[in-house]
C-alpha positions as CSV (number, residue, x, y, z in Angstrom):
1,X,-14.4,-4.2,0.5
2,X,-16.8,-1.6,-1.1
3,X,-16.1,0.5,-3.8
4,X,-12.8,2.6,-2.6
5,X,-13.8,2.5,0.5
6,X,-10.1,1.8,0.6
7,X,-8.7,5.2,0.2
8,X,-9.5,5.1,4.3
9,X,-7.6,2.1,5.0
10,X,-4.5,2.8,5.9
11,X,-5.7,5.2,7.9
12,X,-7.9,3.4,9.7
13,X,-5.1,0.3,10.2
14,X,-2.6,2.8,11.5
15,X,-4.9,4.5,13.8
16,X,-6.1,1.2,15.2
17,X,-3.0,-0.5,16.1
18,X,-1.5,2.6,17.8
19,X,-4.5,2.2,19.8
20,X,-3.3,-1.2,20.4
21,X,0.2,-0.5,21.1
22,X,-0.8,2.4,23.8
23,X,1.8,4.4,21.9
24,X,1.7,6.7,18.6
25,X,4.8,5.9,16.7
26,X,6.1,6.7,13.3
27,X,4.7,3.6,11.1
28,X,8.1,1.8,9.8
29,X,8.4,0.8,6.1
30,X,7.9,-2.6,7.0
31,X,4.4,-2.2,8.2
32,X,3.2,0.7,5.4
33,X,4.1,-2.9,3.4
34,X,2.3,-5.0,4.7
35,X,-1.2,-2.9,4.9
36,X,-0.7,-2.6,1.0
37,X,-0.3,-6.1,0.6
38,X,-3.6,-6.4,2.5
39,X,-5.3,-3.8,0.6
40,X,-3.9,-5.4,-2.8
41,X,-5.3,-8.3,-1.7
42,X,-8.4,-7.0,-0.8
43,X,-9.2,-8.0,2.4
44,X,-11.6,-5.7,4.6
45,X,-10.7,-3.3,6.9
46,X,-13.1,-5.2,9.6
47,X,-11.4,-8.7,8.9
48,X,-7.8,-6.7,9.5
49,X,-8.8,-5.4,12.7
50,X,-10.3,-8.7,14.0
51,X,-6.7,-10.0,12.9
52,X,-4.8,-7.7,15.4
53,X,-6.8,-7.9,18.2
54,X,-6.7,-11.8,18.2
55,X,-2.7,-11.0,17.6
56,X,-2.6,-9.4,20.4
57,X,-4.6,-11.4,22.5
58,X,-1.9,-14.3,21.6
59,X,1.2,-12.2,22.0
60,X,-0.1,-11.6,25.8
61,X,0.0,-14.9,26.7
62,X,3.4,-15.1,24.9
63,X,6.9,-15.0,26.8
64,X,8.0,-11.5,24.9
65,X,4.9,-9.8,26.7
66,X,5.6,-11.8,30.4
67,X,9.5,-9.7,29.7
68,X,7.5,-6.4,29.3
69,X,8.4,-6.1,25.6
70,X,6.2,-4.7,23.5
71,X,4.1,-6.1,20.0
72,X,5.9,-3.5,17.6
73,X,5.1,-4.9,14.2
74,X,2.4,-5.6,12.2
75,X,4.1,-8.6,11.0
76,X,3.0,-10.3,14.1
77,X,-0.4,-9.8,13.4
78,X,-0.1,-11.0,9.4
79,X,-1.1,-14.7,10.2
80,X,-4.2,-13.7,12.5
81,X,-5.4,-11.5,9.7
82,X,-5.1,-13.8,7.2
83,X,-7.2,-16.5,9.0
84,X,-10.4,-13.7,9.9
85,X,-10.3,-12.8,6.2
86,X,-10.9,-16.7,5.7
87,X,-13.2,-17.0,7.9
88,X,-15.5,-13.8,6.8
89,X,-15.0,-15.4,3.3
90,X,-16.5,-18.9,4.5
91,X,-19.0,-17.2,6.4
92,X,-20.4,-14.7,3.5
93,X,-20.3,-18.0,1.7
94,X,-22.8,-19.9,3.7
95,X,-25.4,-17.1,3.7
96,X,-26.1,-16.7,0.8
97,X,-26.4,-13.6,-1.6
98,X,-25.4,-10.2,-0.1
99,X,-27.8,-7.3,-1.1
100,X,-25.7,-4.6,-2.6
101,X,-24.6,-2.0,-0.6
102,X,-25.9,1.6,-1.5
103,X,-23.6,3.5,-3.4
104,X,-22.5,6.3,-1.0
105,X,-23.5,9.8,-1.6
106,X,-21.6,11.6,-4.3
107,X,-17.8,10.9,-5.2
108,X,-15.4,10.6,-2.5
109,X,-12.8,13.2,-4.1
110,X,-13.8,15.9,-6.1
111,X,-12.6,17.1,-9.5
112,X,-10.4,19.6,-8.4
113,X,-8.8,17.3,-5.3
114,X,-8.1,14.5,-8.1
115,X,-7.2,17.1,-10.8
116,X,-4.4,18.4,-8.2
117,X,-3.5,15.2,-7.6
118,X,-2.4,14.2,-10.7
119,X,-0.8,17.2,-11.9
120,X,1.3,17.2,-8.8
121,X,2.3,13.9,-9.4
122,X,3.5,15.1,-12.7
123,X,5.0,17.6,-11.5
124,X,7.1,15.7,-9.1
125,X,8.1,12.8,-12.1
126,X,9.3,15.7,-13.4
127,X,11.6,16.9,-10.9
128,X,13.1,13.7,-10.4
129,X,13.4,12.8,-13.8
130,X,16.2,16.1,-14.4
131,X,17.7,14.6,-11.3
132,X,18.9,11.5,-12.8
133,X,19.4,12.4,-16.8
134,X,22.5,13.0,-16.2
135,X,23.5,9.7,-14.9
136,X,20.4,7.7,-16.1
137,X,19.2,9.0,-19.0
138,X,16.7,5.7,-20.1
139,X,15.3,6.1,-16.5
140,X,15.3,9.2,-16.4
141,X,12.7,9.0,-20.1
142,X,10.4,6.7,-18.4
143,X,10.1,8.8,-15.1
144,X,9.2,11.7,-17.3
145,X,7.2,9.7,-19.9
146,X,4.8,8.3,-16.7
147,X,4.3,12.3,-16.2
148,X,3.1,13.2,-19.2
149,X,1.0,9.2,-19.2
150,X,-0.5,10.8,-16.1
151,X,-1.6,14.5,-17.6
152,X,-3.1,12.6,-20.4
153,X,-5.5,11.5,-17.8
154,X,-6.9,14.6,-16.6
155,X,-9.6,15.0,-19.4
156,X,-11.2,12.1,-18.2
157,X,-12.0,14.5,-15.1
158,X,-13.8,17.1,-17.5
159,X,-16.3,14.3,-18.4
160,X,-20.3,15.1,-17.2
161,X,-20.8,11.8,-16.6
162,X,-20.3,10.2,-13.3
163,X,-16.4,9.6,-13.1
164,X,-15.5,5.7,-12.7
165,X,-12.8,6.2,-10.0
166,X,-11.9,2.0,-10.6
167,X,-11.4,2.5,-13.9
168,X,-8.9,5.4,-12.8
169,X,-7.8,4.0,-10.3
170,X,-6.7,1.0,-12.6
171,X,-4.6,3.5,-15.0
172,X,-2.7,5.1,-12.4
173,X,-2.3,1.9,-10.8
174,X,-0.7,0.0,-14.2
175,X,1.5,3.2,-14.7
176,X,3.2,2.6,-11.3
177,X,3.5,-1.0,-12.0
178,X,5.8,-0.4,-14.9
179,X,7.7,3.0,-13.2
180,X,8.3,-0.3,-10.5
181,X,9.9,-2.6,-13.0
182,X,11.4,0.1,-14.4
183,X,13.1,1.3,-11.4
184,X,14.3,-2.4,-10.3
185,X,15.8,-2.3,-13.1
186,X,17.4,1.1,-13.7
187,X,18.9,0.8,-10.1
188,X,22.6,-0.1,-9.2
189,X,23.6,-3.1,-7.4
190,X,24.7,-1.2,-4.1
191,X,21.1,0.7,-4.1
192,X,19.0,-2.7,-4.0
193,X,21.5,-4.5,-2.2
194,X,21.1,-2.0,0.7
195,X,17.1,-2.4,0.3
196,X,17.8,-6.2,0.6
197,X,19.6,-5.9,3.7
198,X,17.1,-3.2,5.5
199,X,14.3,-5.3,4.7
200,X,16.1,-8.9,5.9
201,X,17.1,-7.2,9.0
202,X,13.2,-5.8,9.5
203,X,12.0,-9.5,8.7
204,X,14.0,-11.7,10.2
205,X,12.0,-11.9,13.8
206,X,8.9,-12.8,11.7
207,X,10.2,-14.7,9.0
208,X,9.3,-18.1,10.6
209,X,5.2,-16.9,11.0
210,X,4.8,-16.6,7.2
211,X,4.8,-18.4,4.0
212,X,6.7,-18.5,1.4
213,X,4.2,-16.5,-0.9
214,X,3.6,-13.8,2.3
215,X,7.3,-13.3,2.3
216,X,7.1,-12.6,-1.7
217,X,5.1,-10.5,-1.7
218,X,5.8,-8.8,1.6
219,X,9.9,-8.4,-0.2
220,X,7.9,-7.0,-3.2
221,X,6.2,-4.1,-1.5
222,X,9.1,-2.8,0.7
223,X,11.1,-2.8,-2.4
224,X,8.7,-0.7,-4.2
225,X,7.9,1.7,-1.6
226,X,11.8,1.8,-1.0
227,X,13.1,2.5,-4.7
228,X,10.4,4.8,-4.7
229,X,11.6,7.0,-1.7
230,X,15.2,6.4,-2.9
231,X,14.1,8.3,-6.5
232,X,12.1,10.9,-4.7
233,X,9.2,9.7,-6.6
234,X,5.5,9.9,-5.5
235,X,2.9,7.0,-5.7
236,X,0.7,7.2,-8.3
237,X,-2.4,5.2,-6.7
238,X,-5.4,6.8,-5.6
239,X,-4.7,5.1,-2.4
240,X,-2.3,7.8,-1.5
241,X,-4.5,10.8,-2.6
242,X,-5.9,11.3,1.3
């Protein structure tokens, strides 16, 4: 995948297998999970979208498509994807080196649209920080210590030379890790045991296509995105800029 060429993945995903579907639906948390495990993993948009159309092509030979049901899930297509992101790796492999692609034309956000960014961010950290001193108070001090982590950035936007969005892109992204660990475990039982149950009851009809290491880190994400929404909390990545 080229240099952040990620920040239009999702979009691109989303947009794709609507097209699929024939219908434009509200993406479930299951599936915004399992693009960011793709992403994470780095596998390219092209190999994702080969992925769903061969899912698709085998879920219309399937039984559930002779009843007239419909492919609603990514999670059918997380097998498929996997395999054309193998085979794209085997095939790079065999020819050789790859020139390097030309670095696109300018930055992809400007100063002031990453500037915003993160100040909102800290704004919002902020606000849910007062939220929960009263009841978490050692939460609440590492909700509002990531904000001020995250205005402590914004001089590296001020610098003339060329701004290294990965290396950006890598703070932000550490920050969130530990606001993640954090939150698992600043949250009460009932809170995480409701997570768990959502996220069995979203799994459960595809639970037999995927590994033991999918399902991980499949759980992984949809907690994340989940204690984040319950907190009110905004993602720090760059991923979630556009």
């Amino acid at each position: 995948m080229g240099t952040f060429n990620y920040f239009n993945y999702f979009t691109e995903i989303e947009e794709y297998f609507w097209r699929k579907r024939g219908a434009h639906l509200l993406v479930s948390p299951l599936d915004w999970a399992i693009v960011e495990t793709w992403q994470k993993a780095g596998i390219p948009v092209q190999a994702v979208l080969k992925g769903i159309d061969r899912a698709f092509e085998s879920y219309q030979r399937s039984r559930r498509a002779a009843g007239g049901r419909q492919l609603k899930s990514l999670a059918y297509c997380v097998d498929a994807v996997l395999d054309a992101a193998d085979e794209d790796k085997e095939a790079a492999a065999g020819t050789g080196p790859q020139p390097r692609p030309a670095a696109p034309a300018g930055e992809p956000f400007s100063r002031e649209e990453l500037r915003a960014y993160l100040r909102r961010n800290a704004e919002r950290l902020g606000c849910a920080a007062q939220k929960v001193q009263a009841t978490q108070s050692e939460l609440a001090a590492r909700i509002e210590s990531t904000g001020k982590k995250l205005q402590e950035l914004l001089p590296l936007l001020d610098s003339p030379a060329a701004l290294d969005l990965e290396d950006l892109e890598r703070r932000v992204s550490v920050l969130e890790e530990k606001l993640t660990a954090a939150l698992t475990a600043g949250a009460s039982e009932d809170a995480l045991l409701a997570i768990r149950r959502e996220m069995d009851r979203a799994l459960q009809p595809y639970r037999r296509k995927m590994t033991a290491e999918q399902l991980r880190q499949l759980e992984r994400q949809y907690t994340q995105k989940r204690l984040f929404g319950h907190y009110e909390l905004p993602r720090l990545s760059l991923f979630y800029l556009t």
